[in-house]
Residue frames as a rotation matrix with the C-alpha (Angstrom) as fourth column:
UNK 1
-0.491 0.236 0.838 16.38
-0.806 -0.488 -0.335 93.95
0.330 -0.840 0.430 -103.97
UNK 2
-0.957 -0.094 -0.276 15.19
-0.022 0.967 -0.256 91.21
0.291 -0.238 -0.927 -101.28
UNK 3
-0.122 0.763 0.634 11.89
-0.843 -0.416 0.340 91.51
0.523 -0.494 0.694 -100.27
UNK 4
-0.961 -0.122 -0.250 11.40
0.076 0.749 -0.658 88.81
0.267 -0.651 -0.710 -96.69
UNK 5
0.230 0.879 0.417 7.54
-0.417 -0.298 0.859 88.40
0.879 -0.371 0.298 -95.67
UNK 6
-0.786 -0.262 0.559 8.17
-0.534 -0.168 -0.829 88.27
0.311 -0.950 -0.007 -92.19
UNK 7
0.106 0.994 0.016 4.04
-0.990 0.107 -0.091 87.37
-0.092 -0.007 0.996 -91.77
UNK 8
0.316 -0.169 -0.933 4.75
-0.566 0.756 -0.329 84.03
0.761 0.632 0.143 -93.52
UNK 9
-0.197 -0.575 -0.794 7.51
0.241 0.757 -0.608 82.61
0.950 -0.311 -0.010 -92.05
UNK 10
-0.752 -0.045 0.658 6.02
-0.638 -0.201 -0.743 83.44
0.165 -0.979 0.122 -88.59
UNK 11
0.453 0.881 0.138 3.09
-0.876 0.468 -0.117 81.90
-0.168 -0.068 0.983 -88.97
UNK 12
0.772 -0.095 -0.628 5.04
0.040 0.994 -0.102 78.80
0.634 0.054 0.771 -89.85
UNK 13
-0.505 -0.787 -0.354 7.26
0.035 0.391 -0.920 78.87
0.862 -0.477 -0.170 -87.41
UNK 14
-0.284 0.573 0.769 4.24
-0.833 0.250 -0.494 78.87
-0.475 -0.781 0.406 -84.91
UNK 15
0.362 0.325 -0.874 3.09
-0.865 0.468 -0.184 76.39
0.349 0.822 0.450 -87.16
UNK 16
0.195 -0.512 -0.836 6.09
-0.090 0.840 -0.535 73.86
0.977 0.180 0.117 -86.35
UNK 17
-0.832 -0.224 0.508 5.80
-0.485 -0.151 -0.861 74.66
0.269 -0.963 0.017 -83.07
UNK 18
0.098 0.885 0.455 2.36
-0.977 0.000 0.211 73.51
0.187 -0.465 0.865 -82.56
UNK 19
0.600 0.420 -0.680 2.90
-0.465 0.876 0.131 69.51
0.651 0.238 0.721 -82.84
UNK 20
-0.538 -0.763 0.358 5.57
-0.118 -0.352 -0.929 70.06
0.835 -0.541 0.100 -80.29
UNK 21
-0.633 0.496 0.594 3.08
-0.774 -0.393 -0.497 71.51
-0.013 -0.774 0.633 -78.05
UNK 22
0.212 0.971 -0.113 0.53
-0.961 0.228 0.156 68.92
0.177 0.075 0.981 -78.91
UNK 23
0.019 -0.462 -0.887 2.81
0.059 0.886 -0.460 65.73
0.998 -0.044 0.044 -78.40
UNK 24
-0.789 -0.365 0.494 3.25
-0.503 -0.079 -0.861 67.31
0.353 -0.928 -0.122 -74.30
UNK 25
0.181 0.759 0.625 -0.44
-0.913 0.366 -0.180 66.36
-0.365 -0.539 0.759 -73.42
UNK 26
0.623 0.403 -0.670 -0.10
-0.541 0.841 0.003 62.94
0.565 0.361 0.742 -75.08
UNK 27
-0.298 -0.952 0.070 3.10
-0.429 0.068 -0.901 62.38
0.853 -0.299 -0.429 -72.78
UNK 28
-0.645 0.334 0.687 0.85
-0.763 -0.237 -0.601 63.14
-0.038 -0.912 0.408 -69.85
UNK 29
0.544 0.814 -0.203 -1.96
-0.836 0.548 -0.041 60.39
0.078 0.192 0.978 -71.46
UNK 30
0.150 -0.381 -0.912 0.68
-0.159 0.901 -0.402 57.54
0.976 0.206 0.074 -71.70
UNK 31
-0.816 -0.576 0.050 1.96
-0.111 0.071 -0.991 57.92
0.567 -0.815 -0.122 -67.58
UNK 32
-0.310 0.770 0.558 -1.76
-0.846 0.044 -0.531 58.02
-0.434 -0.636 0.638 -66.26
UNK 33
0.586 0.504 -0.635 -2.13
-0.651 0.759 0.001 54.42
0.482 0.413 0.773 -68.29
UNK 34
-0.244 -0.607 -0.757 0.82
-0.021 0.783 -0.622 53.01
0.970 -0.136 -0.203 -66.97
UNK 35
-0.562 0.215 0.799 -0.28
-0.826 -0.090 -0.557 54.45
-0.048 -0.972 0.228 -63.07
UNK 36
0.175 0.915 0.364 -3.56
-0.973 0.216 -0.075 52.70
-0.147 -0.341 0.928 -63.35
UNK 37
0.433 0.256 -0.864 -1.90
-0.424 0.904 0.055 49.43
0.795 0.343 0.500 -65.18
UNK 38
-0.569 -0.823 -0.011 0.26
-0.091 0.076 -0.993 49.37
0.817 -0.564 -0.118 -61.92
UNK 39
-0.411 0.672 0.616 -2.95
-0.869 -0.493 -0.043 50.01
0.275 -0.553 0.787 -60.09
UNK 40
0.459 0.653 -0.603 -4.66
-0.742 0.654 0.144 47.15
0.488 0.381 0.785 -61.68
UNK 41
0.171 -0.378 -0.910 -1.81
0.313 0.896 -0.314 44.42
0.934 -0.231 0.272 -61.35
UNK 42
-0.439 -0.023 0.898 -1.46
-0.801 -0.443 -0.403 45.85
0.407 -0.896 0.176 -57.48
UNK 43
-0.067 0.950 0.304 -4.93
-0.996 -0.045 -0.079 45.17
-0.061 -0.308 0.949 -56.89
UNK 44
0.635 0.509 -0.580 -4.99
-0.560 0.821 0.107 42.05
0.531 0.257 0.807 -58.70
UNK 45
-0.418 -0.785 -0.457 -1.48
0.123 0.449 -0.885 40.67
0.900 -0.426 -0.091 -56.89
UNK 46
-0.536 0.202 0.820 -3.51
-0.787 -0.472 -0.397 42.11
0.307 -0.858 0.412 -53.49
UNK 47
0.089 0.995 -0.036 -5.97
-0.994 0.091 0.061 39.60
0.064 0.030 0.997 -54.30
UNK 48
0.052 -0.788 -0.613 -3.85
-0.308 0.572 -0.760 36.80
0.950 0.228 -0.214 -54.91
UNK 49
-0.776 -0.626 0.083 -2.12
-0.134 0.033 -0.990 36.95
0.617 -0.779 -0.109 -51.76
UNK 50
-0.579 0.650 0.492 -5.41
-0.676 -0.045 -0.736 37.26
-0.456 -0.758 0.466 -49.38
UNK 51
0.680 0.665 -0.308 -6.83
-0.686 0.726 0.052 34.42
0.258 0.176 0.950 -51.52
UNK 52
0.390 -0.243 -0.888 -4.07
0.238 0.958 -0.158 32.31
0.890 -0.149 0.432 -50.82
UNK 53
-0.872 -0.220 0.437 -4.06
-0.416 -0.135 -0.899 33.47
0.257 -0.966 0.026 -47.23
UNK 54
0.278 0.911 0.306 -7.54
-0.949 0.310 -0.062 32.54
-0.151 -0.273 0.950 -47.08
UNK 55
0.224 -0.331 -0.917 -6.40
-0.654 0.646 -0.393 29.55
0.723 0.687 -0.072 -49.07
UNK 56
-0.270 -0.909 -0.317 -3.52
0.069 0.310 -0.948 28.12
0.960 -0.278 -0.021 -46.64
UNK 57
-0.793 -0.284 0.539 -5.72
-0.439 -0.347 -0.829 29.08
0.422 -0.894 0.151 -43.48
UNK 58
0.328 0.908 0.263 -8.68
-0.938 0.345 -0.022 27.15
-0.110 -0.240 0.965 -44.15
UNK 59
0.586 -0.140 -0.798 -6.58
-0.296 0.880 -0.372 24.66
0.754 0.454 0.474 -45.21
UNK 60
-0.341 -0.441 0.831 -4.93
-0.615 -0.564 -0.551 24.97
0.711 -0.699 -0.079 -41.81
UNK 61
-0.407 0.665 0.626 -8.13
-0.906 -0.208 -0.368 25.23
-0.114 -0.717 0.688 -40.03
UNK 62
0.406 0.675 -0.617 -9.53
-0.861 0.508 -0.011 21.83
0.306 0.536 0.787 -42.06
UNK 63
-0.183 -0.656 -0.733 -6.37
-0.037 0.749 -0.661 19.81
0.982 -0.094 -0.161 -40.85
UNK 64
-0.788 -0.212 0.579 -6.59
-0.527 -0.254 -0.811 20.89
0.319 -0.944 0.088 -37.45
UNK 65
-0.063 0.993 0.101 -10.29
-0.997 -0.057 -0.058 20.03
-0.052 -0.104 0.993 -37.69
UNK 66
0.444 -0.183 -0.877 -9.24
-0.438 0.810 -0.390 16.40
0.782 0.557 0.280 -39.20
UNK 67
-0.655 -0.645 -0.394 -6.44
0.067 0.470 -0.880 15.78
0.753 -0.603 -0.264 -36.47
UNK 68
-0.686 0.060 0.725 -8.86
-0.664 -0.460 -0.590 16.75
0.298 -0.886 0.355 -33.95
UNK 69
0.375 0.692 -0.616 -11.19
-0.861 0.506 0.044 14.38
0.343 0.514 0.786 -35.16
UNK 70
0.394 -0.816 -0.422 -9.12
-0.404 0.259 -0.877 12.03
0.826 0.516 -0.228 -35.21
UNK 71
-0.639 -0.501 0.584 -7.97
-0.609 -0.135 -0.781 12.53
0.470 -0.855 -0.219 -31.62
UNK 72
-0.422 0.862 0.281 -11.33
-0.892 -0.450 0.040 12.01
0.161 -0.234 0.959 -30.79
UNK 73
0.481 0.559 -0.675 -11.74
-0.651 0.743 0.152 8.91
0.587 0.367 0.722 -32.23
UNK 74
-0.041 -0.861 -0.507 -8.45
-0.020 0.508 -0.861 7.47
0.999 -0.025 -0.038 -30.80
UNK 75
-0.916 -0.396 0.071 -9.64
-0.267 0.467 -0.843 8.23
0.300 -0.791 -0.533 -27.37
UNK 76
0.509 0.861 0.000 -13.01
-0.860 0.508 -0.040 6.84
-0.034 0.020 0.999 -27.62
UNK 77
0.302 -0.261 -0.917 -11.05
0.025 0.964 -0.266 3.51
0.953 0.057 0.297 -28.75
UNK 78
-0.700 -0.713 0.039 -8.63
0.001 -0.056 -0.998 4.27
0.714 -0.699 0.040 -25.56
UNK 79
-0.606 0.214 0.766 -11.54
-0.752 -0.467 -0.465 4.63
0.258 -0.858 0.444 -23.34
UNK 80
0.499 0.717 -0.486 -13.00
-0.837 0.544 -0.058 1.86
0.223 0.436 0.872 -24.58
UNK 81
0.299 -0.421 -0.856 -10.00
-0.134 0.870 -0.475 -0.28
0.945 0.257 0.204 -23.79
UNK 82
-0.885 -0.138 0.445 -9.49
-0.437 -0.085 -0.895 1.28
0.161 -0.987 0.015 -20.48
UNK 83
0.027 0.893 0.449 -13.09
-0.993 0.075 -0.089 -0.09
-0.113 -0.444 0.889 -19.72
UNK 84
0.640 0.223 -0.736 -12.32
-0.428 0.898 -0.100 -3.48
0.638 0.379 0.670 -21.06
UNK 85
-0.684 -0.673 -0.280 -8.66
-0.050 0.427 -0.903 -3.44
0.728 -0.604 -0.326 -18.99
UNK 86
-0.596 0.080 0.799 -11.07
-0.794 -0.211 -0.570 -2.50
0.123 -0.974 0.189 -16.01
UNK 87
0.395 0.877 0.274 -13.82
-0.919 0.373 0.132 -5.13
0.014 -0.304 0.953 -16.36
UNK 88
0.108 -0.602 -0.791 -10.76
0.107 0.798 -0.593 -7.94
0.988 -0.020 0.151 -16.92
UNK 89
-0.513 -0.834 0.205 -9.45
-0.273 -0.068 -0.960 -6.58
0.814 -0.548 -0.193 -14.00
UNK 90
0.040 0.911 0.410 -12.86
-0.999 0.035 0.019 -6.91
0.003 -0.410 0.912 -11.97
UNK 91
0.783 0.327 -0.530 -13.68
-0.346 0.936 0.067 -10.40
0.517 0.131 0.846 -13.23
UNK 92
0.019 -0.818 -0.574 -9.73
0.419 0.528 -0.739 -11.83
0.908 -0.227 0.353 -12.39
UNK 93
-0.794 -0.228 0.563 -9.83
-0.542 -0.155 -0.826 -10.06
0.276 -0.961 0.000 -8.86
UNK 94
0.356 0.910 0.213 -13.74
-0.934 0.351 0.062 -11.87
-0.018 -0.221 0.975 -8.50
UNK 95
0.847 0.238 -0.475 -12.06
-0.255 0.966 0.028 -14.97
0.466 0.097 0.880 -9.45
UNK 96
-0.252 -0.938 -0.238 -9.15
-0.173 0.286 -0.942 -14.81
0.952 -0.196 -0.234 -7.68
UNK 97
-0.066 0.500 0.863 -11.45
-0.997 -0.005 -0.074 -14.06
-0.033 -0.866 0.499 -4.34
UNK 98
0.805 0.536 0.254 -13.19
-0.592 0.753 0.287 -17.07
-0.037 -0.382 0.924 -5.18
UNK 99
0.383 -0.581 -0.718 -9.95
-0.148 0.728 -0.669 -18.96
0.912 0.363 0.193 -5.78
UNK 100
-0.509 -0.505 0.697 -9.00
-0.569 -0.411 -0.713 -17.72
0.646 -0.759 -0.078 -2.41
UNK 101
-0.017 0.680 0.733 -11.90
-0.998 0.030 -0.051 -18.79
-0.056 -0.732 0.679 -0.77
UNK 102
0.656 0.518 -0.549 -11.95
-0.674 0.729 -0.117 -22.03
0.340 0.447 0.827 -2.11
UNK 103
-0.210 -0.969 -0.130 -8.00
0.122 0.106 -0.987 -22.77
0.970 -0.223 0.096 -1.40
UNK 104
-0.726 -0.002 0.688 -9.06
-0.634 -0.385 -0.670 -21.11
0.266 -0.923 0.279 2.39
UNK 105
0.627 0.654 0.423 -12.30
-0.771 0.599 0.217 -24.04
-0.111 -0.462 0.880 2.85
UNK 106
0.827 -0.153 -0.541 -10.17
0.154 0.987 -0.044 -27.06
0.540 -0.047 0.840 1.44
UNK 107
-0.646 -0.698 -0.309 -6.83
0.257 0.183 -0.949 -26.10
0.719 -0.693 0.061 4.13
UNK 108
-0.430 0.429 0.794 -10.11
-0.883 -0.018 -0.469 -26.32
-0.187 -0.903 0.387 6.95
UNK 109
0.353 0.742 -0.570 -10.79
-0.896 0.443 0.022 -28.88
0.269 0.503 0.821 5.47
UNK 110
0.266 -0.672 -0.691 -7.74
-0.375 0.588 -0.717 -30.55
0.888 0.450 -0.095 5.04
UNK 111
-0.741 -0.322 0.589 -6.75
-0.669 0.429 -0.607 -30.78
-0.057 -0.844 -0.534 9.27
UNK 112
0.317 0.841 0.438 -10.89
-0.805 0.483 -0.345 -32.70
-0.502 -0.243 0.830 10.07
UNK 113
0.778 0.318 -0.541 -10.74
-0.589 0.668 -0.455 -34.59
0.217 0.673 0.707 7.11
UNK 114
-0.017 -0.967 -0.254 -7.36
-0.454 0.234 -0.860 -36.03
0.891 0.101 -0.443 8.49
UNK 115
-0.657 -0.333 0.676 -8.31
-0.753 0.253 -0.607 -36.35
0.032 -0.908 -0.417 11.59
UNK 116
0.418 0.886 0.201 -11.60
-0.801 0.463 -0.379 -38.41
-0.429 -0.002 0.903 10.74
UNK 117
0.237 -0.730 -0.641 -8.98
-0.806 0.220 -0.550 -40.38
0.543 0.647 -0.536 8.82
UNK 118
-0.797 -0.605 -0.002 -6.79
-0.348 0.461 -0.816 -41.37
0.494 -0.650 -0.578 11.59
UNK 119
-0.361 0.680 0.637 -10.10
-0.932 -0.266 -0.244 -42.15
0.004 -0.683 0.731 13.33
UNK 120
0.404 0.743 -0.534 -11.35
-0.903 0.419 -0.100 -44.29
0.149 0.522 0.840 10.94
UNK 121
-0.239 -0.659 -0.713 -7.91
-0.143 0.750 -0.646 -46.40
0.960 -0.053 -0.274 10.60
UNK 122
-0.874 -0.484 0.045 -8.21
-0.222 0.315 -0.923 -46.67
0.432 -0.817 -0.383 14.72
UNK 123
0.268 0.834 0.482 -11.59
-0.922 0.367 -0.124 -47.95
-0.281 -0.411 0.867 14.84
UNK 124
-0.797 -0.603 -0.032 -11.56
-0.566 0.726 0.390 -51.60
-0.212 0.329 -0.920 15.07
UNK 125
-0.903 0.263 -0.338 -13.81
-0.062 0.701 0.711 -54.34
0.424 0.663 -0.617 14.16
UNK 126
-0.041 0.730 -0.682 -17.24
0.856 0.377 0.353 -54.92
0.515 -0.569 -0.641 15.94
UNK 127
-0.074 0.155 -0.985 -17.46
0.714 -0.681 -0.162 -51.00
-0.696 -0.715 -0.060 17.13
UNK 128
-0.315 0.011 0.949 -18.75
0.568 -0.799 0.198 -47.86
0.760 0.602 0.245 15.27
UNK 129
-0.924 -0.352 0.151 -19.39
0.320 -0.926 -0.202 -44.15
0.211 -0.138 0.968 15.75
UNK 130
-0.019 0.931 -0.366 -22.78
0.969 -0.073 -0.236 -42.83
-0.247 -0.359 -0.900 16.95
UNK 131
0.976 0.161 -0.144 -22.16
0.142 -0.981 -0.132 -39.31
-0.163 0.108 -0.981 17.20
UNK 132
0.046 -0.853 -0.519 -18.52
0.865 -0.226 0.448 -37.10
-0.500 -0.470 0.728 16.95
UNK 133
0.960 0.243 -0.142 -17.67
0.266 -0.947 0.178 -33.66
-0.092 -0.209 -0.974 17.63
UNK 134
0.072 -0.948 -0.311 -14.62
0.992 0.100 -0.076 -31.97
0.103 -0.303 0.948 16.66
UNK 135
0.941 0.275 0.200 -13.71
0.242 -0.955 0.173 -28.09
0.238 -0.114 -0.964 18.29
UNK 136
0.830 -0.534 0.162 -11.07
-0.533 -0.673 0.514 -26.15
-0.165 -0.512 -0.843 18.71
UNK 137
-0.305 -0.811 -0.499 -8.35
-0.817 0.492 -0.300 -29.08
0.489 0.316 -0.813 19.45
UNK 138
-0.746 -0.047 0.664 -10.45
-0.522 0.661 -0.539 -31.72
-0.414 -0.749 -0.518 21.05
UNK 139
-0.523 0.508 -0.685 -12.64
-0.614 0.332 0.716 -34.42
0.591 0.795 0.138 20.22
UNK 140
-0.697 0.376 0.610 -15.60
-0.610 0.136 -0.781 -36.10
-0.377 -0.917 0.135 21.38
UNK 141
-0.525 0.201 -0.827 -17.21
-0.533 0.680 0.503 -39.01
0.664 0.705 -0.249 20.40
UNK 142
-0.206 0.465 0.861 -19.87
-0.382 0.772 -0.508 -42.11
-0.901 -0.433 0.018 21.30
UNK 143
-0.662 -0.540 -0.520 -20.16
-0.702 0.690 0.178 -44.87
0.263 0.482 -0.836 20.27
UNK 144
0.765 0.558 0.323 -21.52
-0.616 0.780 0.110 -48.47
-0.191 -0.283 0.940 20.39
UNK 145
-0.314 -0.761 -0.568 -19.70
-0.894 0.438 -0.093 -51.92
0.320 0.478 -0.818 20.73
UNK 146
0.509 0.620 -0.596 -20.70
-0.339 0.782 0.523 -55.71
0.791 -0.064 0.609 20.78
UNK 147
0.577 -0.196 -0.793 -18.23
0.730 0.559 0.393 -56.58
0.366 -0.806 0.466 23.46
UNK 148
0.985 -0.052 -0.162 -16.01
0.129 -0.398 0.908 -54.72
-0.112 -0.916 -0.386 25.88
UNK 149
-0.054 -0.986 0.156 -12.68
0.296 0.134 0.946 -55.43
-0.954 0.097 0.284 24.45
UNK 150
0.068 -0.036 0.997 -13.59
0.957 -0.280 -0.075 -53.61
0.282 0.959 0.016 21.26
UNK 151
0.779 0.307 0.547 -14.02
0.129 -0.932 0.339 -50.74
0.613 -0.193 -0.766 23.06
UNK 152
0.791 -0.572 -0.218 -10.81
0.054 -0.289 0.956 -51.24
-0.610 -0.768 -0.197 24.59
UNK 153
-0.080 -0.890 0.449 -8.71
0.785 0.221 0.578 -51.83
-0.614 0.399 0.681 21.83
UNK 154
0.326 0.070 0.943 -9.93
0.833 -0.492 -0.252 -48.73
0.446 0.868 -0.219 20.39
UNK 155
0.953 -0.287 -0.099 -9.21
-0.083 -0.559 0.825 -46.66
-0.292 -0.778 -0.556 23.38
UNK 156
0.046 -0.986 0.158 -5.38
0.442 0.162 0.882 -48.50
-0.896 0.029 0.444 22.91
UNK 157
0.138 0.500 0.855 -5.76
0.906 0.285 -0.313 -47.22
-0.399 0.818 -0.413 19.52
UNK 158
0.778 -0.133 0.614 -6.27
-0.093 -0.991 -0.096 -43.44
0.621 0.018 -0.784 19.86
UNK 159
0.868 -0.494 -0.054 -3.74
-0.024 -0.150 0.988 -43.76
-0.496 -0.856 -0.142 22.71
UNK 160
0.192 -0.980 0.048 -1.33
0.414 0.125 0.902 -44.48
-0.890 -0.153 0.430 20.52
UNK 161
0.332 -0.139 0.933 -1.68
0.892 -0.276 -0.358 -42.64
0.307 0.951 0.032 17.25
UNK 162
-0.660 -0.716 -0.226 0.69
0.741 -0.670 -0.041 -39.76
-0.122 -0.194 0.973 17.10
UNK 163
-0.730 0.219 0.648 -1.99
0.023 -0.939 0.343 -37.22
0.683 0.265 0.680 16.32
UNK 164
0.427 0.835 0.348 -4.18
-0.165 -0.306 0.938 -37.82
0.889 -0.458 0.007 19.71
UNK 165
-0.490 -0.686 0.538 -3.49
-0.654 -0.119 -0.747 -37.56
0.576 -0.718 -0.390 22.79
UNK 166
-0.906 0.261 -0.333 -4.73
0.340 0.917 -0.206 -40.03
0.252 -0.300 -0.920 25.87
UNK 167
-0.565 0.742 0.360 -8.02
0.009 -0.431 0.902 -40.36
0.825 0.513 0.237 25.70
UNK 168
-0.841 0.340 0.420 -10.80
-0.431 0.049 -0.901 -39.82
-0.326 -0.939 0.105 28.99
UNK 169
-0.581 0.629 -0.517 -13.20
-0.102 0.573 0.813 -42.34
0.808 0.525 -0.269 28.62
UNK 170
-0.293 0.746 0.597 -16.81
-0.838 -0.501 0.215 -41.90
0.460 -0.437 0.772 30.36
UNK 171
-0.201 0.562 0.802 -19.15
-0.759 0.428 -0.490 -44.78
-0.619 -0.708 0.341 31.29
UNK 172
-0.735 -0.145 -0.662 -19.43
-0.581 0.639 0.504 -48.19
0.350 0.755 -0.554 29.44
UNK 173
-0.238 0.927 0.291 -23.22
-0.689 0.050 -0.723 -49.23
-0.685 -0.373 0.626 29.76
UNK 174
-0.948 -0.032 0.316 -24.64
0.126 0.876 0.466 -52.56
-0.291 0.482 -0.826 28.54
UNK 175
-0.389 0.855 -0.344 -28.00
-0.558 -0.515 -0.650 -51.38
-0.733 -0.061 0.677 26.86
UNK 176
0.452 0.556 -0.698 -29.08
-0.860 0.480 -0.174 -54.39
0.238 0.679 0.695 24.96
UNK 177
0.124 -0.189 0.974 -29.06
-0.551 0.803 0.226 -58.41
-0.825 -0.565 -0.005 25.46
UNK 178
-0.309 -0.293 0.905 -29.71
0.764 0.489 0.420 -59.69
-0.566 0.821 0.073 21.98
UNK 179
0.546 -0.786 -0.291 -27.70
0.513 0.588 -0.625 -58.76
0.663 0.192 0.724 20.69
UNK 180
0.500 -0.290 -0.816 -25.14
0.816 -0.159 0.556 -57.42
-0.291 -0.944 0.157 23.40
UNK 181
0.228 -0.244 0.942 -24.59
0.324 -0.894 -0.310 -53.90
0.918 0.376 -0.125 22.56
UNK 182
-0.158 -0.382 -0.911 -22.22
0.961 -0.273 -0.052 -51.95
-0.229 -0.883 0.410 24.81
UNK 183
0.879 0.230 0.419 -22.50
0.269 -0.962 -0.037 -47.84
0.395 0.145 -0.907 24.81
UNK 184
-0.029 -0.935 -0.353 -19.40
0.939 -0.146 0.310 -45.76
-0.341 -0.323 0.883 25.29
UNK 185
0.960 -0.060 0.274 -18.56
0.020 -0.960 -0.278 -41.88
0.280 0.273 -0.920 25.03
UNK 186
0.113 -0.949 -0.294 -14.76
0.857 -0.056 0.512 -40.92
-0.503 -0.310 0.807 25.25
UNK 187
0.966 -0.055 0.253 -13.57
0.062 -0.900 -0.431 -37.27
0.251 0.432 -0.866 24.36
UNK 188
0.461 -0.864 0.202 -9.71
0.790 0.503 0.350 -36.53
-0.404 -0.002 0.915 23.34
UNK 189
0.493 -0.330 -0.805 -7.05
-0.674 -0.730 -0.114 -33.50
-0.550 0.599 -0.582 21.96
UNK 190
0.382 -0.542 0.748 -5.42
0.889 0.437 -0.138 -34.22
-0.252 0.718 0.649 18.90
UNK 191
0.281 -0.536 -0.796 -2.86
-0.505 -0.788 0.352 -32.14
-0.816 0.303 -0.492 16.47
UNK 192
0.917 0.361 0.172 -2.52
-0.087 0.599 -0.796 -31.90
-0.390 0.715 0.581 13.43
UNK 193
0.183 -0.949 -0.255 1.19
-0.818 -0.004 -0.575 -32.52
0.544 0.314 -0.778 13.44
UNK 194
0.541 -0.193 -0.819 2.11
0.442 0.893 0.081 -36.38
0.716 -0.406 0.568 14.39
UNK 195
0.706 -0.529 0.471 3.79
-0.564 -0.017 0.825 -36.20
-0.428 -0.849 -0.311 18.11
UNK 196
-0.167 -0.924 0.345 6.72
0.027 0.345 0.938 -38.68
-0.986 0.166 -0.032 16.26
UNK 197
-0.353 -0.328 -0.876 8.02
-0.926 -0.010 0.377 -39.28
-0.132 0.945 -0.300 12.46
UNK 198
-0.423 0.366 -0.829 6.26
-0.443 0.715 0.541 -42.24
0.790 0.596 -0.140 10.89
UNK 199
-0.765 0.458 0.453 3.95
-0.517 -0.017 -0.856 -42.89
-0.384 -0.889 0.249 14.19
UNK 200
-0.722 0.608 -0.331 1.17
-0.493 -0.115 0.863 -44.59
0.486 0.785 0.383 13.39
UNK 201
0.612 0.757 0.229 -2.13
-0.655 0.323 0.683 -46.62
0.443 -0.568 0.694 15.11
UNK 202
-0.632 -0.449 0.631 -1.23
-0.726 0.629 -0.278 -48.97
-0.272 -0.634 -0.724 17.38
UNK 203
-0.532 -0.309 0.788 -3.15
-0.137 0.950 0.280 -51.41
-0.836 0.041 -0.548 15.67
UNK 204
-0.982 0.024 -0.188 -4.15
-0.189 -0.136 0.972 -52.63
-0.003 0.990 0.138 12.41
UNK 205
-0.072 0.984 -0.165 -8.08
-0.259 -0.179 -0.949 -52.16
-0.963 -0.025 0.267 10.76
UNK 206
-0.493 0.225 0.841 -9.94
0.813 0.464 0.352 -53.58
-0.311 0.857 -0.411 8.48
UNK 207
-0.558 0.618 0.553 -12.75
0.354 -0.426 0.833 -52.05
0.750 0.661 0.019 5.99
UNK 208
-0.545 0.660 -0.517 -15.15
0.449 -0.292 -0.845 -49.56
-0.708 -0.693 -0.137 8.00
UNK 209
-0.287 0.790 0.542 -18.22
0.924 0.078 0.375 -48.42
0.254 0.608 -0.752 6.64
UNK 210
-0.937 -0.166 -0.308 -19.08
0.237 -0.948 -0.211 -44.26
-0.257 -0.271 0.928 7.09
UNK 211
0.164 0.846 -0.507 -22.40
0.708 -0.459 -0.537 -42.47
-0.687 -0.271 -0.674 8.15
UNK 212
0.682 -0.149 0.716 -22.80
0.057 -0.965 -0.255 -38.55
0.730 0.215 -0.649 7.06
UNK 213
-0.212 -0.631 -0.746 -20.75
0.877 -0.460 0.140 -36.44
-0.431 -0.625 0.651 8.05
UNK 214
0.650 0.682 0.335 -22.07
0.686 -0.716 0.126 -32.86
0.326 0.148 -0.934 8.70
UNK 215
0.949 -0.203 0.240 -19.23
-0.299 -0.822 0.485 -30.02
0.099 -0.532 -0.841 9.05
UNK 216
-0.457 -0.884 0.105 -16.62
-0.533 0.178 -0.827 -31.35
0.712 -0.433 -0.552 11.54
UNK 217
-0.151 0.421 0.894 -19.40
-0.600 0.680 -0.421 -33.68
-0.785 -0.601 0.150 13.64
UNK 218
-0.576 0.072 -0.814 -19.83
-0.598 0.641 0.480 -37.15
0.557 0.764 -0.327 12.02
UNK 219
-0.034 0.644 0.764 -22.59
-0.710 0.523 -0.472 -39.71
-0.704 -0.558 0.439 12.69
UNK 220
0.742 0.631 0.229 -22.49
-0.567 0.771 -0.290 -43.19
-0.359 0.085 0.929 12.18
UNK 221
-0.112 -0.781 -0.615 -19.17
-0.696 0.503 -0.512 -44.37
0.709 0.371 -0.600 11.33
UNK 222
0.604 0.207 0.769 -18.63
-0.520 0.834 0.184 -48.18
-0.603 -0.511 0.612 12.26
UNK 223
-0.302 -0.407 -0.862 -16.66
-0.845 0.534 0.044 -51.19
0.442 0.741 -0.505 11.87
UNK 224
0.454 0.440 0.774 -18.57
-0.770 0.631 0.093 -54.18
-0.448 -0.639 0.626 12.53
């Protein structure tokens, strides 16, 4: 006869059941470690990223800051040469004025100083220049001469030089005995373009000797 203890072999078969049952919660303990290690390296990859965003925008913000800089300087230099181009330019327009001006007195210069020239060559011996006036296109002059035929042959003189025309000669006064000193005034147009091609006095002069000369009036030319 068999005899089975039921009692027993339940109890162990709850038995072998239990470590079953007790392995389910440890299932649950292993998935809520991995959540959180997933949590973790998230978090920590979150961090990452917004540090190098932070990273890559200050580093951005630092260049920008540099080039601007930078700019800054470059037109400080630039403004600095624009002020130098301007004060060249200043000075070289100042000196061109004056180059102007200068270039504009010696071509007024240049007609008088020609005509006192031709004057000089048609003064002859033993007569000089008291006073002379030149305006516009005409000249006027006195004079002094030891005889009477100096004071014609200078008359013949201006008559013929190509750059005066015939002259009107005033009064010819004897105002001294010793020595015999004649007085004369005579007033003439001239141009400063010869009336012919190689024209010249109508007669030849020696050495003459020159006063001041104030302007376009001279005093004291002579040739004695």
């Amino acid at each position: 006869m068999i005899k089975i203890n039921l009692v027993r072999e339940g109890r162990a078969v709850r038995g072998a059941g239990a470590p079953a049952a007790a392995a389910i919660p440890g299932a649950a303990g292993g998935t809520g470690n991995l959540n959180n290690v997933l949590a973790i390296g998230l978090s920590l990859l979150g961090l990452l990223l917004a540090g190098g965003y932070y990273f890559y925008y200050t580093r951005q913000e630092a260049d920008a800051q540099e080039r601007l800089e930078a700019r800054k300087q470059e037109a400080q230099k630039l403004e600095k040469v624009i002020k130098d181009v301007e004060d060249f330019q200043q000075q070289k327009d100042n000196l061109q004025k004056r180059i102007d001006l200068i270039n504009q007195l010696k071509q007024n210069q240049k007609g008088p100083v020609r005509i006192m020239d031709q004057i000089s060559r048609d003064l002859p011996d033993l007569v000089w220049l008291d006073h002379m006036t030149i305006s516009g296109g005409s000249i006027k002059l006195t004079g002094r001469a030891l005889n009477p035929n100096a004071i014609s042959l200078f008359v013949t003189n201006i008559k013929n030089d190509p750059y005066f025309e015939e002259p009107n000669v005033g009064a010819m006064t004897q105002t001294s005995v010793q020595p015999v000193v004649y007085t004369f005034d005579m007033d003439f147009a001239f141009s400063y373009q010869p009336k012919a091609a190689g024209g010249g006095p109508g007669a030849a002069t020696t050495t003459n000797t020159a006063g001041t000369t104030t302007g376009t009036t001279t005093t004291g030319t002579a040739k004695k």
